[in-house]
SEKOLRO-247523 format. One line per 2 residues: their letters; for each residue z, x, y of N, C-alpha, C, O. Coordinates in steps of 0.2 Angstrom, whole numbers, m for minus. Layout:
BEGIN
A	Z/X/Y/Z/X/Y/Z/X/Y/Z/X/Y | ...
END
This chain:
BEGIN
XX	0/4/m6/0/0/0/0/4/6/4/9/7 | m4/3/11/m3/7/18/5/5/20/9/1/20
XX	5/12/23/11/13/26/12/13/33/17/14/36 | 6/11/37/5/11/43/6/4/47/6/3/53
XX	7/m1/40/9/m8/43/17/m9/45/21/m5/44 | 17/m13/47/25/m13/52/28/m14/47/25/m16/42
XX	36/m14/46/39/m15/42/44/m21/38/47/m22/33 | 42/m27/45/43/m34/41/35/m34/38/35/m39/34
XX	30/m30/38/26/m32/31/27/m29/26/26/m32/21 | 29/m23/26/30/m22/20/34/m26/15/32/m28/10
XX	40/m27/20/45/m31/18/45/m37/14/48/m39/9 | 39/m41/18/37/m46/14/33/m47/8/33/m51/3
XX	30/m43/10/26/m40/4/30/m40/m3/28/m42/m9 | 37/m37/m1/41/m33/m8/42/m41/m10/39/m43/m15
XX	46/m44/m6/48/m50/m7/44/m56/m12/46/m59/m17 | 40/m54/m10/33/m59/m13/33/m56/m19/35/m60/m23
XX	30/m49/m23/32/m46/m26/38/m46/m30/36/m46/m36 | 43/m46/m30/49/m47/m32/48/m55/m35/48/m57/m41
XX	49/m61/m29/47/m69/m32/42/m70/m36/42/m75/m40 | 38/m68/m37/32/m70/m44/35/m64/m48/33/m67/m53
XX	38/m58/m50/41/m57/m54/44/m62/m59/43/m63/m65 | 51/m64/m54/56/m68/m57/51/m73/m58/51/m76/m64
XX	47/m76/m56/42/m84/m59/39/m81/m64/40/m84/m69 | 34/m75/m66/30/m76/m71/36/m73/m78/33/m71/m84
XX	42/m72/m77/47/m69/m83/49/m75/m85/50/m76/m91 | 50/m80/m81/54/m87/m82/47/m90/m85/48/m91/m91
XX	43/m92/m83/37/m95/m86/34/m93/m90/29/m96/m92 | 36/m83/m93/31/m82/m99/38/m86/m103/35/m91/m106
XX	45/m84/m104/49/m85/m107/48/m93/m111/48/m93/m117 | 47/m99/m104/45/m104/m108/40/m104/m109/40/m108/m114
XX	33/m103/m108/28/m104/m110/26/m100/m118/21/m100/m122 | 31/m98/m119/28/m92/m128/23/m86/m126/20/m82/m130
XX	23/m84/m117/18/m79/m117/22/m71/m119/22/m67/m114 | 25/m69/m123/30/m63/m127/25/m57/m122/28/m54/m118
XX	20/m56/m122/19/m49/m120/18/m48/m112/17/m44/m108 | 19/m53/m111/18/m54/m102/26/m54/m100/28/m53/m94
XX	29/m56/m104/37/m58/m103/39/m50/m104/40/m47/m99 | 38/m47/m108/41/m39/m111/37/m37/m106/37/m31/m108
XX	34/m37/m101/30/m31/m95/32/m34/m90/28/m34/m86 | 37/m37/m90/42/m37/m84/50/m34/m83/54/m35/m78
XX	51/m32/m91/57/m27/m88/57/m21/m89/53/m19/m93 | 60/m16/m86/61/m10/m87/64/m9/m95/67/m14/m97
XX	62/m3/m99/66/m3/m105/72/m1/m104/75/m2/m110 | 76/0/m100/84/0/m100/86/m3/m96/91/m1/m93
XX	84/m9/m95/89/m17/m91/90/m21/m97/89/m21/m103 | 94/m22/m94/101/m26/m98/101/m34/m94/101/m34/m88
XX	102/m40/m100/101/m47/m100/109/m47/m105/112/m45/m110 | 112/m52/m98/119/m56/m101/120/m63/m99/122/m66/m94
XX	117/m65/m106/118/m72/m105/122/m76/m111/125/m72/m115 | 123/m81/m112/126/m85/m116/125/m85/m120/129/m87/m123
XX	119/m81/m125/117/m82/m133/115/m73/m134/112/m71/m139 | 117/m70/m128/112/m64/m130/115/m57/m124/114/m58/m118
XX	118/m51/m127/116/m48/m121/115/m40/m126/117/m36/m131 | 110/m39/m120/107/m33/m123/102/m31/m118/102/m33/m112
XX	96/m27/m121/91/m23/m117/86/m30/m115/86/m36/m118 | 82/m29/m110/78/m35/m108/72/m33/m113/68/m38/m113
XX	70/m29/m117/64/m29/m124/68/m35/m129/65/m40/m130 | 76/m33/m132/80/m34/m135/80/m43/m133/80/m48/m137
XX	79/m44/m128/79/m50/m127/71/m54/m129/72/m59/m132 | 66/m51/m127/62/m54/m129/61/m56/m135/58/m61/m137
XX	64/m52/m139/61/m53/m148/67/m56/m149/67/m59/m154 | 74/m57/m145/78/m62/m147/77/m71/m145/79/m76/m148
XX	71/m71/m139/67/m77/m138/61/m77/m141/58/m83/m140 | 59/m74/m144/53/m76/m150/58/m80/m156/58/m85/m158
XX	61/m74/m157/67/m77/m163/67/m84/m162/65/m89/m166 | 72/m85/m156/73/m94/m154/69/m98/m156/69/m103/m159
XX	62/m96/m152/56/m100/m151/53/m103/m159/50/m108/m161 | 56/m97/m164/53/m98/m172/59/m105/m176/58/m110/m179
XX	66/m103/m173/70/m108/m175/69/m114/m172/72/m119/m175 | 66/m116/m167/64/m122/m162/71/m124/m158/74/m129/m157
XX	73/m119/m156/76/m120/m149/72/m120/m145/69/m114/m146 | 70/m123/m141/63/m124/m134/69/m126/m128/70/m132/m126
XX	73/m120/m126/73/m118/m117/67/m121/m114/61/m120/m116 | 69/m124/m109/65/m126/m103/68/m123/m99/74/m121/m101
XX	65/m121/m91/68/m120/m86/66/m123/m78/61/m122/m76 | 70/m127/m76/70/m131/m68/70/m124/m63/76/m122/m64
XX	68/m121/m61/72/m115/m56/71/m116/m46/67/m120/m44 | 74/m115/m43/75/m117/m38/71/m112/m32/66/m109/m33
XX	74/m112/m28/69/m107/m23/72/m101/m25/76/m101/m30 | 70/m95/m24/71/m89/m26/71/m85/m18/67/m83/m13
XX	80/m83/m18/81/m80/m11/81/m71/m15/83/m69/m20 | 78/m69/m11/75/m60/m14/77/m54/m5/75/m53/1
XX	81/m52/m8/85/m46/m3/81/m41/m6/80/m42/m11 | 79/m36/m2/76/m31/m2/82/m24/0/87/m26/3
XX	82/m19/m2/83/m13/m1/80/m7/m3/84/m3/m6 | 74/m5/m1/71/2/m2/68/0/m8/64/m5/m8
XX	69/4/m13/67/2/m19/71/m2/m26/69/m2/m32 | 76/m6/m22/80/m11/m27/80/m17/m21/79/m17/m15
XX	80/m22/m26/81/m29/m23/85/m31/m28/86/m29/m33 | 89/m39/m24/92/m43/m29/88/m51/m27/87/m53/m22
XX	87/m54/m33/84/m62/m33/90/m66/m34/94/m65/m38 | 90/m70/m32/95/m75/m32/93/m83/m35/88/m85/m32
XX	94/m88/m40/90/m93/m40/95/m97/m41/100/m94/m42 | 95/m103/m42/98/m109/m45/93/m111/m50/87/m110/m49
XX	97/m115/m57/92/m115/m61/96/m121/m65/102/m122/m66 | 91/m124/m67/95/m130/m73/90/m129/m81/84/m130/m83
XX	95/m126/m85/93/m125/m92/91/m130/m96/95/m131/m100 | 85/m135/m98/85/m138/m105/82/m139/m111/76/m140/m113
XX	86/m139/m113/88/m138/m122/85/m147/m125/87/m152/m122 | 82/m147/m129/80/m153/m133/86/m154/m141/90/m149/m142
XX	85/m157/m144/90/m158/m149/90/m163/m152/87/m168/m149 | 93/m161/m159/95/m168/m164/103/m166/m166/105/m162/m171
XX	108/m169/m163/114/m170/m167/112/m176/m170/109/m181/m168 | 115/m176/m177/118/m178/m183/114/m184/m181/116/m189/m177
XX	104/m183/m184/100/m190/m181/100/m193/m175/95/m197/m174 | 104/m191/m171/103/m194/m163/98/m186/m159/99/m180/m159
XX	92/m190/m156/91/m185/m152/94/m184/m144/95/m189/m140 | 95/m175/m142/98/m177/m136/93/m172/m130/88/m168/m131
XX	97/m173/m125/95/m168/m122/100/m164/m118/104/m167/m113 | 100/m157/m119/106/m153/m115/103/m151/m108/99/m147/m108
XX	107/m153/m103/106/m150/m96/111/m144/m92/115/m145/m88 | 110/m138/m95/113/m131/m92/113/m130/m83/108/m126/m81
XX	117/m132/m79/115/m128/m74/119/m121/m73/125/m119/m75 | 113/m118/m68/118/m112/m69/113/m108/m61/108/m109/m59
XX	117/m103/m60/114/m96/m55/111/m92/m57/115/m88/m59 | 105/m90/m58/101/m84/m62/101/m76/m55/98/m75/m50
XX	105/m72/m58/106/m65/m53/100/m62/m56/101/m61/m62 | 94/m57/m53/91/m52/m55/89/m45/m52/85/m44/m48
XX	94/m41/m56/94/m35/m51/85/m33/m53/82/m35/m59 | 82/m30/m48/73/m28/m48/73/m21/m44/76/m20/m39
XX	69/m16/m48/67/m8/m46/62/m9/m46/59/m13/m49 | 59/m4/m40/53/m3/m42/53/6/m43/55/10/m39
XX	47/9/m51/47/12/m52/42/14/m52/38/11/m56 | 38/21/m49/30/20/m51/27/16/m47/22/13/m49
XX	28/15/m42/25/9/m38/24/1/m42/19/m2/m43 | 31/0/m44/30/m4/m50/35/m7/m51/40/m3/m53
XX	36/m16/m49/42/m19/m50/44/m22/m55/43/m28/m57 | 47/m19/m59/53/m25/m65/59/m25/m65/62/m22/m61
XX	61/m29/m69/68/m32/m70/72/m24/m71/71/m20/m75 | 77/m24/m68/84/m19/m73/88/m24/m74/91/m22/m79
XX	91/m29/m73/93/m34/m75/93/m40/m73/90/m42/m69 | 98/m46/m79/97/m52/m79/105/m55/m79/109/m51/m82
XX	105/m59/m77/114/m62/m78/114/m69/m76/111/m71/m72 | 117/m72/m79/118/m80/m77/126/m80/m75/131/m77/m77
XX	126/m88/m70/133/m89/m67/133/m94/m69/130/m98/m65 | 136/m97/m74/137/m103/m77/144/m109/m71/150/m108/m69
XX	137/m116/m71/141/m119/m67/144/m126/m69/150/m127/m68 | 140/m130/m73/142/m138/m78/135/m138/m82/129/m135/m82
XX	139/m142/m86/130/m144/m91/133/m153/m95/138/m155/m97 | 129/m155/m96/129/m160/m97/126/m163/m105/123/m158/m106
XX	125/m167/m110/121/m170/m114/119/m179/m112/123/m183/m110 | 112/m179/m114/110/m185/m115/106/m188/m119/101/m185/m120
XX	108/m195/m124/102/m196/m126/96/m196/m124/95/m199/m118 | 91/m194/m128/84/m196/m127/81/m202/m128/76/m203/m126
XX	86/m208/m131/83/m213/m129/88/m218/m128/91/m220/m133 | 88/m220/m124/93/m226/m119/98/m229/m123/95/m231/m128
XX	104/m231/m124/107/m235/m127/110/m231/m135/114/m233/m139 | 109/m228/m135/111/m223/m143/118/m220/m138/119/m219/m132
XX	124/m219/m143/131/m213/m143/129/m206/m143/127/m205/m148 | 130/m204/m141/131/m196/m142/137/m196/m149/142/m199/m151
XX	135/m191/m151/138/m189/m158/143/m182/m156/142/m177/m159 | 146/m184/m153/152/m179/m148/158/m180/m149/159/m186/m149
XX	162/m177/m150/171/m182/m147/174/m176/m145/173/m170/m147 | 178/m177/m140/183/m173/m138/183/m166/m140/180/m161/m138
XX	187/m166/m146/189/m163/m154/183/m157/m154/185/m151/m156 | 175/m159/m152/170/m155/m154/170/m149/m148/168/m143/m149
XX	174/m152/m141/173/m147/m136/179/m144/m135/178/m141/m130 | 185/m143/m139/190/m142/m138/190/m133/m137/187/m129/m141
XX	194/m131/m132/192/m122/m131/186/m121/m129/186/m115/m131 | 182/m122/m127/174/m122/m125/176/m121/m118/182/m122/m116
XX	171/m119/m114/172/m116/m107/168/m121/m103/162/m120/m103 | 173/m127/m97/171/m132/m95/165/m128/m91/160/m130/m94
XX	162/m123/m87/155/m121/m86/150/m123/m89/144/m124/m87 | 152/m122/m97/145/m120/m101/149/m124/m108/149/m121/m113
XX	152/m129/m109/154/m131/m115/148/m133/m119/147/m133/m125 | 146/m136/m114/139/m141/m120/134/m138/m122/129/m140/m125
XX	135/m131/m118/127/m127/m121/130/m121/m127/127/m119/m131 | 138/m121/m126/141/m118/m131/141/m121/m138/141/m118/m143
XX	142/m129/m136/142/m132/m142/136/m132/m146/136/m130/m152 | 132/m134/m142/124/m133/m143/122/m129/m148/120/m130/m153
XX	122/m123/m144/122/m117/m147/124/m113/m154/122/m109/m157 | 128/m116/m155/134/m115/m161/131/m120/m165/128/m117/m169
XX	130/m124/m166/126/m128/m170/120/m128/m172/118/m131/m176 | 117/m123/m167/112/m119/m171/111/m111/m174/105/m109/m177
XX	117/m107/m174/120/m102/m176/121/m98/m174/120/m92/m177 | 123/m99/m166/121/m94/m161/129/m91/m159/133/m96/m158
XX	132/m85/m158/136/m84/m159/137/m82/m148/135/m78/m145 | 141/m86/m147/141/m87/m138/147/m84/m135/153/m86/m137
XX	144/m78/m129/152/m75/m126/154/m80/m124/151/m84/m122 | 162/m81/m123/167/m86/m119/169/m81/m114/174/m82/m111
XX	165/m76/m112/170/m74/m106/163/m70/m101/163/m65/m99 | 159/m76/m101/152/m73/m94/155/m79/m88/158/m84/m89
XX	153/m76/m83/154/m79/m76/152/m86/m75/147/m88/m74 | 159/m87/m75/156/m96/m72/160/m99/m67/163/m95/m63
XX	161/m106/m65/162/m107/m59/169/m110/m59/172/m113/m55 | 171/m109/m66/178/m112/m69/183/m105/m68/189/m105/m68
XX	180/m99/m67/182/m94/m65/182/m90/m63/181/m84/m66 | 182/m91/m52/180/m88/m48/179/m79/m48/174/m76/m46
XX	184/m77/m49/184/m71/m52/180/m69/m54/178/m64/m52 | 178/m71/m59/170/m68/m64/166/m67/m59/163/m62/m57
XX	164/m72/m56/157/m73/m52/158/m67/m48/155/m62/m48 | 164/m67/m43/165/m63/m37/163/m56/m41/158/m53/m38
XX	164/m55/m46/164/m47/m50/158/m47/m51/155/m44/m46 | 154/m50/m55/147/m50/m55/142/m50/m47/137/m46/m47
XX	144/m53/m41/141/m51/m37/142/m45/m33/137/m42/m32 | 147/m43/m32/149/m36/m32/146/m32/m34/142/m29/m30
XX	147/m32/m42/141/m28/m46/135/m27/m44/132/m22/m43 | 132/m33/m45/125/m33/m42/122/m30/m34/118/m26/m33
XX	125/m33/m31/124/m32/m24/127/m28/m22/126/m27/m16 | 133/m23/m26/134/m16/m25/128/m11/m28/127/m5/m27
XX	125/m13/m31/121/m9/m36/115/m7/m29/113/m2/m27 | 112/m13/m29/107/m13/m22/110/m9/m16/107/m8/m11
XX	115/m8/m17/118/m7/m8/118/m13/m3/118/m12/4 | 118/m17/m5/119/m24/0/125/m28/0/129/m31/m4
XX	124/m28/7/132/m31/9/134/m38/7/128/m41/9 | 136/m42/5/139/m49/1/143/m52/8/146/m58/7
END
């Protein structure tokens, strides 16, 4: 890129850059594009989410995995606010997760919302992910067809983390073994810790 242009363009540039980043990793993710999704993170970024944490390669073939056993993640994602800093940025989004399902014959549907943090380098004149984090906020179930019970009781959420219960529960019903202790909004502290992290990492003030 010329370097002779003023510096709110560059800047917007990154920005732009940076925001289709975070949309084409989210939409290879749901869409099954796997090689388009794996050439958006650096080989040593790290994804900590509810079912999974590890390198972001490590995550793709753990979302191919999903995608074989028919867990079908959607994602709603919201505007994408993107802080620049030299050669790190952080992405910011709001996002609501859903999950389709059959408990016990009833089908449902799980509604996760949550805050997606992504820390972004650019290396090589080349922007990808070094990291991915989620801030677990409520999640919900519903049936999929009007008038049917949820096949739920108290009992099944019992110890589950009011942030993210229904997507733990979910989850565990399909054989997914889920941290109880990622940042959510049941426990201010986490979050504060995780933005820190993040936005000490970039060097941007909070």
């Amino acid at each position: 890129m010329r370097t002779d242009l003023p510096q709110s363009v560059l800047d917007a540039a990154d920005i732009v850059a940076v925001t289709q980043l975070v949309l084409i990793e989210r939409e290879s993710r749901d869409l099954g594009r796997w090689d388009q999704m794996r050439d958006c993170f650096h080989p040593d970024s790290r994804v900590r989410v509810s079912w999974f944490t590890g390198t972001g390669l490590e995550f793709v073939s753990g979302s191919i995995d999903m995608a074989r056993r028919n867990v079908l993640a959607k994602h709603r994602l919201g505007p994408i606010l993107v802080r620049v800093a030299g050669d790190r940025a952080v992405a910011s989004l709001s996002a609501i997760i859903d999950i389709p399902a059959t408990l016990s014959g009833v089908e449902v549907q799980l509604s996760s919302h949550a805050r997606f943090l992504y820390r972004v380098e650019r290396r090589a004149e080349r922007w990808r992910i070094f990291s991915f984090d989620a801030i677990y906020m409520r999640d919900e179930f519903t049936t999929a067809i009007p008038g049917l019970t949820l096949p739920i009781t108290p009992a099944d959420l019992a110890g589950l983390r009011p942030s993210y219960r229904m997507l733990s529960y979910l989850l565990k019903t399909q054989g997914y073994e889920v941290n109880s202790n990622l940042p959510g909004e049941d426990r201010p502290a986490t979050t504060d810790a995780l933005n820190r992290e993040v936005y000490g990492w970039a060097g941007i003030a909070i």
